[in-house]
C-alpha positions as CSV (number, residue, x, y, z in Angstrom):
1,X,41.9,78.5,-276.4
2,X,38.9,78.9,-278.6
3,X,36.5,76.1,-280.3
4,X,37.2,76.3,-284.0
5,X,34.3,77.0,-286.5
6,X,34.2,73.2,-287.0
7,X,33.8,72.6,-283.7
8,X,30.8,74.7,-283.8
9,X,29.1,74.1,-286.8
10,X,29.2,70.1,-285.4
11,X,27.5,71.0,-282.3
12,X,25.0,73.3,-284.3
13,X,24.1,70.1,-285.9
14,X,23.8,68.1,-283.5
15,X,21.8,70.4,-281.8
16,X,19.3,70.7,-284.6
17,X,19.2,66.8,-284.9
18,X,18.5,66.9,-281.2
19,X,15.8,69.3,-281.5
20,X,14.4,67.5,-284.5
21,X,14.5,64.0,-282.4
22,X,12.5,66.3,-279.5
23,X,9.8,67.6,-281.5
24,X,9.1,64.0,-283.2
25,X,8.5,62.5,-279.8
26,X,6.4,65.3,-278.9
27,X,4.1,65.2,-281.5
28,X,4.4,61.2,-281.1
29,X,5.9,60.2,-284.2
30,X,7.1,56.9,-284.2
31,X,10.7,56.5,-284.7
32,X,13.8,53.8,-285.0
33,X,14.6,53.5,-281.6
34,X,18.3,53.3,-282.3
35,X,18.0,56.9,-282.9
36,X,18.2,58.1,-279.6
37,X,21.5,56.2,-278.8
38,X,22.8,56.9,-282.1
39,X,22.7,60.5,-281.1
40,X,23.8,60.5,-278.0
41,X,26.8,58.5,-278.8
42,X,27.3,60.9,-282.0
43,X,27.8,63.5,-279.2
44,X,29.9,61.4,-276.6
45,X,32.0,60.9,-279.4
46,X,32.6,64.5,-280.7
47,X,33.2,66.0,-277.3
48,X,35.9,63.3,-276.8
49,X,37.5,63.8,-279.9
50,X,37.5,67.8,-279.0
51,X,38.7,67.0,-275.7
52,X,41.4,64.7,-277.2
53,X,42.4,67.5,-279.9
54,X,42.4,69.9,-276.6
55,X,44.9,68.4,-275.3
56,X,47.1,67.7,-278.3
57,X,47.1,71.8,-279.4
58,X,48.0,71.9,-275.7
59,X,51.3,69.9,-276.2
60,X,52.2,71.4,-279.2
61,X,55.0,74.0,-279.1
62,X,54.4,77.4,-280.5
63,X,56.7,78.5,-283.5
64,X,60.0,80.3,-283.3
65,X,59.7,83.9,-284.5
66,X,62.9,85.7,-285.9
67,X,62.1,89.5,-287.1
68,X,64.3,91.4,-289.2
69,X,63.5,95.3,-288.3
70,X,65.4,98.0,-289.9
71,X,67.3,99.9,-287.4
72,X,65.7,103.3,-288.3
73,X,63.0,104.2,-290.8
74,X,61.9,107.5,-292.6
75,X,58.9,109.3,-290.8
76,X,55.8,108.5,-293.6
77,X,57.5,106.2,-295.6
78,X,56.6,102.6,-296.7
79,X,59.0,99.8,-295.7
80,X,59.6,96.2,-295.2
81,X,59.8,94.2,-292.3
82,X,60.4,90.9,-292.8
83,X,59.4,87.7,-290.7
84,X,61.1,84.1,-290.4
85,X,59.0,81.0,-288.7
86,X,60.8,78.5,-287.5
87,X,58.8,74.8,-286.7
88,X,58.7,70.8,-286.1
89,X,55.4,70.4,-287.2
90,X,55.0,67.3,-289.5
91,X,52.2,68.2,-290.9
92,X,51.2,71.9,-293.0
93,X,49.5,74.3,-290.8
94,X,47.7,77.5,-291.9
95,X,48.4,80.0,-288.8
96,X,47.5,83.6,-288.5
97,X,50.0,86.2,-286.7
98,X,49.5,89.6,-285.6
99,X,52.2,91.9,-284.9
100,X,51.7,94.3,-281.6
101,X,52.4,97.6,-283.1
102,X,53.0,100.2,-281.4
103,X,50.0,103.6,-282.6
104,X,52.8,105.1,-284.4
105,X,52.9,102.7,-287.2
106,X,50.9,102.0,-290.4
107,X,50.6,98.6,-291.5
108,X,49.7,96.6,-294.2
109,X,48.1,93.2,-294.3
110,X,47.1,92.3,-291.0
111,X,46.5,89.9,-289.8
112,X,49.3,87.7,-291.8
113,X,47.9,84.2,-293.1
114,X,51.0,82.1,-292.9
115,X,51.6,78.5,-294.0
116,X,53.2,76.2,-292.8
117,X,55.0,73.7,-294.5
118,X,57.0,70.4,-292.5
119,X,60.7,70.7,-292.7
120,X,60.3,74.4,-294.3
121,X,61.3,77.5,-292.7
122,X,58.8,80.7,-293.6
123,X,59.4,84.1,-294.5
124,X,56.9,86.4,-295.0
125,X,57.2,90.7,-295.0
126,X,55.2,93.3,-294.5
127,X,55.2,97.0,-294.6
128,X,54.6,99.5,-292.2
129,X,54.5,103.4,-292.4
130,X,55.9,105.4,-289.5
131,X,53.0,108.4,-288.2
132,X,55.5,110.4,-285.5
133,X,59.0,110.6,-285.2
134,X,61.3,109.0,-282.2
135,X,61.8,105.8,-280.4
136,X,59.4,103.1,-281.4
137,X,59.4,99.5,-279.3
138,X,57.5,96.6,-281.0
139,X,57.2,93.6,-277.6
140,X,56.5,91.1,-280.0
141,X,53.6,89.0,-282.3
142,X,50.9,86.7,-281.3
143,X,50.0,84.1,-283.1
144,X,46.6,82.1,-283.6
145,X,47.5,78.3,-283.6
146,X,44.9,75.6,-285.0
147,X,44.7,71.9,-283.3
148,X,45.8,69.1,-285.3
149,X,42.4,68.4,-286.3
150,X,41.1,71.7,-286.6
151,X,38.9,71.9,-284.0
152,X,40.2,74.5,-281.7
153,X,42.5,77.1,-282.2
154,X,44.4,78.7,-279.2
155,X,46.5,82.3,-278.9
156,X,50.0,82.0,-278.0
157,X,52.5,85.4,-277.5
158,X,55.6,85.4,-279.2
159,X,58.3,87.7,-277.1
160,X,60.3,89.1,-279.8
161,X,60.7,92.7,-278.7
162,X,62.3,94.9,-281.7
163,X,63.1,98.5,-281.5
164,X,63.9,101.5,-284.0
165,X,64.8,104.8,-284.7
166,X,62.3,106.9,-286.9
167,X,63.8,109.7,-288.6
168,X,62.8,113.0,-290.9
169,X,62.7,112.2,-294.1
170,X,65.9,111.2,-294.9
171,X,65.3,109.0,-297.7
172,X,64.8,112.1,-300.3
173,X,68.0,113.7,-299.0
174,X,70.2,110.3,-299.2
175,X,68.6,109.7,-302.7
176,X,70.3,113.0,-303.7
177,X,73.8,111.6,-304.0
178,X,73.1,109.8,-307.0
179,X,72.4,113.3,-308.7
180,X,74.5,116.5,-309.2
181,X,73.2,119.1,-306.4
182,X,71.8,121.6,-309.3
183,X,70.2,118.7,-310.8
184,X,68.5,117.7,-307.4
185,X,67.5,121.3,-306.4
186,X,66.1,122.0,-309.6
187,X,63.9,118.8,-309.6
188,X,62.7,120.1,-306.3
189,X,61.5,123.3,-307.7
190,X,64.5,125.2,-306.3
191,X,65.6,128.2,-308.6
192,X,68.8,129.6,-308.7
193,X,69.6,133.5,-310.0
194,X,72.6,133.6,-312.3
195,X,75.7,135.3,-310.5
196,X,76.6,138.9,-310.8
197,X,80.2,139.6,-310.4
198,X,82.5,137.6,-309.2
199,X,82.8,134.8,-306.2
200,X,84.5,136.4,-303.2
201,X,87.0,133.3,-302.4
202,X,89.7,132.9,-304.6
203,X,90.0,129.1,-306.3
204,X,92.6,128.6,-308.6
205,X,94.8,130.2,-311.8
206,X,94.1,129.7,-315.3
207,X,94.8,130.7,-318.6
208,X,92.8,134.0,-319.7
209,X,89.9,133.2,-321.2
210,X,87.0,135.0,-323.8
211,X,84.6,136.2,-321.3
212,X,87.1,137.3,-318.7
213,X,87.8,140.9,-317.2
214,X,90.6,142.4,-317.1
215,X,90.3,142.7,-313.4
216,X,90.7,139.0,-313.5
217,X,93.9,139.0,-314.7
218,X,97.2,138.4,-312.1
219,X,100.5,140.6,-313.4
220,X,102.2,138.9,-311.4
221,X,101.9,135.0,-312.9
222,X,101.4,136.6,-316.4
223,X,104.9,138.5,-316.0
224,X,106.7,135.0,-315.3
225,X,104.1,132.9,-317.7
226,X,104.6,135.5,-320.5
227,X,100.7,134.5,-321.5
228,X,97.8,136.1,-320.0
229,X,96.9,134.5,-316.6
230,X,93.7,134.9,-314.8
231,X,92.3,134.0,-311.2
232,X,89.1,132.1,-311.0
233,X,87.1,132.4,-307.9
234,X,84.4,130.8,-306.4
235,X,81.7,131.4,-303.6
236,X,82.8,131.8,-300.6
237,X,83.0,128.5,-298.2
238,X,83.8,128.3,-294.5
239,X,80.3,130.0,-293.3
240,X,78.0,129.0,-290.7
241,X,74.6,128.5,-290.7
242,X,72.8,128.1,-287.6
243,X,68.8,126.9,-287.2
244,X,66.8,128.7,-284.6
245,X,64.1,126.3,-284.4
246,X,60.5,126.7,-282.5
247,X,59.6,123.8,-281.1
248,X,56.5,125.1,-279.1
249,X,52.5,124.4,-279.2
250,X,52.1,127.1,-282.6
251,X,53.9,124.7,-284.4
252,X,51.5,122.1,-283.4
253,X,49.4,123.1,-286.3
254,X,48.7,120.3,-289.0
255,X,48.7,120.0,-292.8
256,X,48.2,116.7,-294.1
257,X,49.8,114.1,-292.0
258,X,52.8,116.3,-290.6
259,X,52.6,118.8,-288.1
260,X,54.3,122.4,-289.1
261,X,56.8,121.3,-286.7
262,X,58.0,118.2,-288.8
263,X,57.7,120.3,-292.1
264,X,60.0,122.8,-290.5
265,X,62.6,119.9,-289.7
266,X,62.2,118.7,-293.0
267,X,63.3,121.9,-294.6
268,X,66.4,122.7,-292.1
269,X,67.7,119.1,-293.3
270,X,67.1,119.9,-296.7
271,X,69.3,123.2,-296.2
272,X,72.0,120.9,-294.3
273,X,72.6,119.1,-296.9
274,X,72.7,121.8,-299.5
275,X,75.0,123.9,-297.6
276,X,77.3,120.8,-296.3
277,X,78.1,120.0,-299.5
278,X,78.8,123.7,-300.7
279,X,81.8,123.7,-298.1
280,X,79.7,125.5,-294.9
281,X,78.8,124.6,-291.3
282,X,75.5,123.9,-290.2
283,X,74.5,123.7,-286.6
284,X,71.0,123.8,-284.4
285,X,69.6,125.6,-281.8
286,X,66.2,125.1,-280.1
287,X,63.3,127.0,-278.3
288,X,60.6,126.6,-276.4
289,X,60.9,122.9,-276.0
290,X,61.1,121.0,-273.0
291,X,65.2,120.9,-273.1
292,X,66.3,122.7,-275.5
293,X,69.2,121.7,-277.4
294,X,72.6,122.8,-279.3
295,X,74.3,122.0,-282.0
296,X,77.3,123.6,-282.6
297,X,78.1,124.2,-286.6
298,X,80.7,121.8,-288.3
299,X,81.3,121.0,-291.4
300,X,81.4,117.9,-293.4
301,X,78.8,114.9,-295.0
302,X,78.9,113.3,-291.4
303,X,77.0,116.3,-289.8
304,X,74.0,115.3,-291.3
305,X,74.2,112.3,-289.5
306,X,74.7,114.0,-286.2
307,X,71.8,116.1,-287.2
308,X,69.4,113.5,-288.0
309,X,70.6,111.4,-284.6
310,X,70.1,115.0,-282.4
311,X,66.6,115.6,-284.0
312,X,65.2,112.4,-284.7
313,X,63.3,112.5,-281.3
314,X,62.5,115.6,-280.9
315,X,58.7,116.8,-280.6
316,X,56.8,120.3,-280.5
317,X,55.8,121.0,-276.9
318,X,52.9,123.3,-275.3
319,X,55.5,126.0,-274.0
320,X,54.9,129.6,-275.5
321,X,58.0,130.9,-277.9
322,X,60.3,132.8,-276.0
323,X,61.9,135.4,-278.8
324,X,64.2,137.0,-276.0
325,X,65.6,134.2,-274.1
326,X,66.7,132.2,-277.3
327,X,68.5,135.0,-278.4
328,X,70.4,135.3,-275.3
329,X,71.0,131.8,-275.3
330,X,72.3,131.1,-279.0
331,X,74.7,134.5,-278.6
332,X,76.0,133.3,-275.5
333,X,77.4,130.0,-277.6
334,X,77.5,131.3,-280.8
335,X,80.5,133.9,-281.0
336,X,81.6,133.9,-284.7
337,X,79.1,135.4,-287.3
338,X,76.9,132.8,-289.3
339,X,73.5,132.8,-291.1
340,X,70.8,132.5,-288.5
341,X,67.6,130.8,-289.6
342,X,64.8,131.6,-287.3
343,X,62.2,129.3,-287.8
344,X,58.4,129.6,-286.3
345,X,55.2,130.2,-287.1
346,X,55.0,134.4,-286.9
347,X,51.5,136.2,-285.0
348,X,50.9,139.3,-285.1
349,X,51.1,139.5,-281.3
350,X,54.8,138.6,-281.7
351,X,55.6,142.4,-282.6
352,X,57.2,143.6,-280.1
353,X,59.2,140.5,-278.4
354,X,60.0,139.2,-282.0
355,X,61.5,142.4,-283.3
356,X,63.8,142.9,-280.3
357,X,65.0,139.5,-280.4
358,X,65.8,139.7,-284.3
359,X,67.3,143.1,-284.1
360,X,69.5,141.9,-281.3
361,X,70.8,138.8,-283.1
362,X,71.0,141.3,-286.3
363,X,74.1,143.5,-284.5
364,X,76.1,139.9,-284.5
365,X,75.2,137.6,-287.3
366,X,73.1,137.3,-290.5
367,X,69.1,136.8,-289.7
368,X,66.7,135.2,-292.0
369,X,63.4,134.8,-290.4
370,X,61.0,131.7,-291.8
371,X,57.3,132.1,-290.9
372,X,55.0,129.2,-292.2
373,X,51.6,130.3,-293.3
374,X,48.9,127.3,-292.4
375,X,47.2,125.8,-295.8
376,X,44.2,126.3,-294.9
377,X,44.7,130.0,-294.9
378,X,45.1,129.9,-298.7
379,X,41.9,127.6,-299.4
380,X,39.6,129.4,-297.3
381,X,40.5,132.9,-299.2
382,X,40.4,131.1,-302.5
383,X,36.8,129.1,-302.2
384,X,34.0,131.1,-303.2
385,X,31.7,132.8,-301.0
386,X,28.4,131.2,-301.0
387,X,26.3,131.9,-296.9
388,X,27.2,133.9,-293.9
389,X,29.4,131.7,-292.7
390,X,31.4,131.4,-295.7
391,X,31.7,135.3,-295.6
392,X,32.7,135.5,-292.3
393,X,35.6,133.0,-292.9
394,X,36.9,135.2,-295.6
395,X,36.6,138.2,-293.9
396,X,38.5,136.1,-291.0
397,X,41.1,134.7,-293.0
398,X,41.9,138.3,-294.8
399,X,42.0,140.5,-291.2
400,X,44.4,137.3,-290.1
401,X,46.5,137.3,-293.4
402,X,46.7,141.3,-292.9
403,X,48.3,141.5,-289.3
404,X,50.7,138.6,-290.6
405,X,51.2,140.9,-293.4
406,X,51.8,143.9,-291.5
407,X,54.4,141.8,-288.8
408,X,56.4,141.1,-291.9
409,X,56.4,144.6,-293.3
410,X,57.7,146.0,-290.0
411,X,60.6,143.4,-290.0
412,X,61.6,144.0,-293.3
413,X,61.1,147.6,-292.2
414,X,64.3,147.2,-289.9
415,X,66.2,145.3,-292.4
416,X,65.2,141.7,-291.0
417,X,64.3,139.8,-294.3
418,X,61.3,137.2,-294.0
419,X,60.3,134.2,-295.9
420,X,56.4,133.7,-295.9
421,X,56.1,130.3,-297.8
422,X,53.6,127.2,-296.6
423,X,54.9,124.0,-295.1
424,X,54.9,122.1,-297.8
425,X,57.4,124.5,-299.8
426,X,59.2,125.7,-296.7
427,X,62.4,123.6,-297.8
428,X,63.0,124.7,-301.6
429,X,62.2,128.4,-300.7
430,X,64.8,128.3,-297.8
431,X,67.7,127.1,-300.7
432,X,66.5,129.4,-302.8
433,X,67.6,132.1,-300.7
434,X,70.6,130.8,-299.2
435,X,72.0,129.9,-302.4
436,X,70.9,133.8,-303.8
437,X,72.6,135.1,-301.1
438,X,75.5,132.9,-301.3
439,X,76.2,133.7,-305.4
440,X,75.7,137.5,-304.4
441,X,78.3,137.3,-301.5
442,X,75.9,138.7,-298.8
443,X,76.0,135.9,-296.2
């Protein structure tokens, strides 16, 4: 409990009349003597009503909090909590409440100015803005109570604990259902080559059409039709894509307010849900974390969720990449051939261990290695040069861009293709490919 501004600013001016009422009788200025006792019971009477208003905000019960907390938010998106305050007061209040937030989360308006109204329940919202992925715990709010007359104003804890789940950023790849998937991909900058050739799966029959080849056509079902009948395929469905994910201290790196490590999730949930909804399985595979975890591929829209629950917690660690040893691991569970999508942040010390691994996953299933290049790579060889130091950034940046440069040759070299693309256009590029190399049958 805390005296009130009111409080204060009454004993300030009592004060000041007291010093007035000293300085009078020391410079022996004659004055009423009913002055003296006038103040003195001015300040009897104050401290008794602020002892008597003490007491009162004492008695009086602290509000019922109710919170309604979504069950799981997107990772750097706004949303709404919302708040319900329950009271008997029978008079209107103005109380301030302050939610203990856990670091993790943004917020807006705070702390909340909340009135009170008798016989009204309140709501109030506000938003928050989730910084890091995982399990989030929110013990509860406190609020800052006035006394009945204003006087005092005391802190009481409300225990409402609330917990949540904060995910990737889900919300752009939920908000694609509402669109066609070309529409969608092409919004996000995603370009698809026109096919050559045919699919490789067979789909349906149909009447021959202007446009078709001959190689098209079925003899068979045109013999019995007596009309020209052709077969219409389609890309191939049934595959497997599999995500080798680095979850260790290079993709620590940051760009804006995510890590490397959360753009890289990002853009392996982007891919899910492209490929899900062409007809393939998608499944996960980590490295270099503290356990590292498996996914098996499976098909179908409710994958995604199982992704999203498997991942949602997940976190970069400060353990080196082992190239080798997730190898190993993902072709000791992974027997039938899929799409393998290493993802890491590629050095040139990596040579040797890297190129192994790749080439031994290579003999077994299709490899696509992601590097992400950090942004600031790109400013610093862009910016002019203007002092020394300036120089020996650029001359940094180049040598550093050149060994990445030459890794990448030397993989390509062994017929291990490699997608170079920053964080931020990590997830578009990856579609871009798998749906090229889908159309063109070489998955």
């Amino acid at each position: 409990m805390k005296p009130a501004r009111l409080l204060l600013a009454l004993l300030a001016a009592l004060l000041a009349l007291g010093l007035l009422l000293g300085v009078c009788s020391a410079l022996g200025l004659n004055l009423p003597a009913s002055l003296k006792p006038l103040y003195w019971g001015l300040l009897l009477c104050l401290l008794g009503v602020a002892l008597v208003d003490a007491l009162r905000l004492r008695q009086q019960p602290s509000p019922r909090l109710e919170r309604q907390l979504p069950g799981n938010l997107p990772l750097g998106r706004w949303s709404e909590v919302q708040l319900c305050l329950h009271h008997d007061y029978r008079q209107a209040l103005q109380v301030q409440l302050f939610e203990h937030l856990p670091s993790e989360l943004a917020c807006e308006q705070m702390p909340l100015r909340i009135d009170l109204h008798p016989g009204e329940m309140t709501r109030i919202d506000y938003r928050v803005r989730p910084l890091k992925r995982g399990h989030l715990h929110i013990p509860g709010g406190e609020l800052r109570l006035p006394s009945p007359m204003g006087l005092w104003h005391a802190r009481r804890f409300l225990p409402v604990a609330g917990e949540t789940r904060v995910y990737p950023d889900f919300a752009r790849l939920y908000g694609a259902q509402l669109m066609a998937v070309d529409d969608w991909i092409s919004q996000l900058g995603v370009r698809q080559r026109p096919r050559r050739g045919l699919g490789l799966e067979f789909h349906q029959l149909r009447e021959f059409r202007d446009g078709d080849t001959l190689r098209q056509i079925d003899w068979k079902a045109t013999a019995r039709k007596r009309t020209p009948i052709a077969r219409e395929y389609q890309d191939e469905r049934d595959q497997q894509i599999v995500f080798l994910l680095d979850c260790g201290r290079r993709m620590r790196s940051q760009d804006g307010e995510l890590s490397h490590f959360d753009h890289a999730l990002n853009a392996c949930l982007l891919l899910s849900y492209v490929a899900l909804r062409q007809g393939d399985a998608v499944g996960l595979a980590t490295f270099a974390s503290e356990q590292p975890r498996f996914l098996a591929p499976v098909k179908g829209q409710d994958q995604l969720k199982v992704l999203l629950n498997a991942v949602y917690d997940l976190d970069s660690s400060q353990q080196p990449a082992d190239f080798a040893a997730a190898a190993e691991r993902l072709l000791a569970r992974q027997q039938r051939r899929a799409l393998v999508v290493l993802v890491s942040n590629l050095r040139d010390e990596d040579d040797q261990a890297l190129l192994a691994a790749v080439k031994r996953l290579g003999r077994q299933h299709r490899v696509l290695v992601a590097s992400l290049r950090e942004e600031v790579l790109d400013q610093l060889r862009q910016q002019p040069v203007e002092d020394f130091e300036g120089a020996l950034d650029y001359c940094g940046t180049l040598d550093y861009l050149g060994a990445r440069a030459d890794l990448h040759e030397r993989l390509a070299a062994h017929g291990m293709p490699v997608l170079d693309a920053r964080p931020s256009e990590l997830g578009p590029q990856l579609v871009s490919r798998y749906l090229a190399w889908k159309k063109a049958g070489a998955l």
